[in-house]
N, C-alpha and C positions, 0 to 999 in steps of 0.2 A: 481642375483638381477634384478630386473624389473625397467626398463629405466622408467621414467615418462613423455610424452610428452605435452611440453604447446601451445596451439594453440592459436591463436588471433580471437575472433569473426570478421567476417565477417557482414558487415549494408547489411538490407533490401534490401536497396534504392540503385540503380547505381550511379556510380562516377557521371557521366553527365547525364543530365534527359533528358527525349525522345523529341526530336523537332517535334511536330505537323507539315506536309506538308502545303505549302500555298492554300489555296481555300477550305480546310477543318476545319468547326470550329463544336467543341465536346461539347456534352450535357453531365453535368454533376450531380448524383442523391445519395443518399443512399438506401442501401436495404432498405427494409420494415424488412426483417426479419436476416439478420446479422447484418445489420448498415455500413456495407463496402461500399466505396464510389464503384458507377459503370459510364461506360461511353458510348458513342453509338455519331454517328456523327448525328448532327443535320439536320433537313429534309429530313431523308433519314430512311425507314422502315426497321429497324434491332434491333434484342435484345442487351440491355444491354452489355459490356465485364469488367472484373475484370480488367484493366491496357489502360490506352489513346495508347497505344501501339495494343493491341490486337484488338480494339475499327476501326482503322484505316484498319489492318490487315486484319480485318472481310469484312470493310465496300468494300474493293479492292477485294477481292476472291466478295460478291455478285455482286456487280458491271461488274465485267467480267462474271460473269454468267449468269448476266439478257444480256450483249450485246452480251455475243454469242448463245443467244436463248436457254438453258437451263433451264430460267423462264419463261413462256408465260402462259397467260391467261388461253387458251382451251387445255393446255397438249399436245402440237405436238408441235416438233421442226422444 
């Protein structure tokens, strides 16, 4: 005979939702074309991210990228 196992859905959403760092504040928009909300930190030139999470993520990798000369203007580091 064949055991049946029952599983509990598991939510979306995290126990505890993600604490934005201080001095970072997040813009937030819907697609045009799925309607998911997206997020991106405000005044600061980066695309869109699916999660205020990833949003931050993003915006710290460009950010050390632009300070250690890996973005410049005329393409030499």
């Amino acid at each position: 005979m064949a055991s049946s196992k029952t599983t509990t859905p598991t939510p979306d959403t995290p126990a505890e939702p993600y604490v934005v760092p201080d001095g970072i504040q997040l813009e937030h928009k819907f697609g045009a074309v799925t309607g998911k909300p997206m997020w991106k930190v405000a005044g600061f030139n980066m695309p869109y991210e699916g999660s205020p999470e990833g949003a931050v993520k993003l915006h710290n990798v460009l950010r050390t990228a632009y300070e250690n000369g890996y973005f410049v203007s005329n393409g030499k580091r």
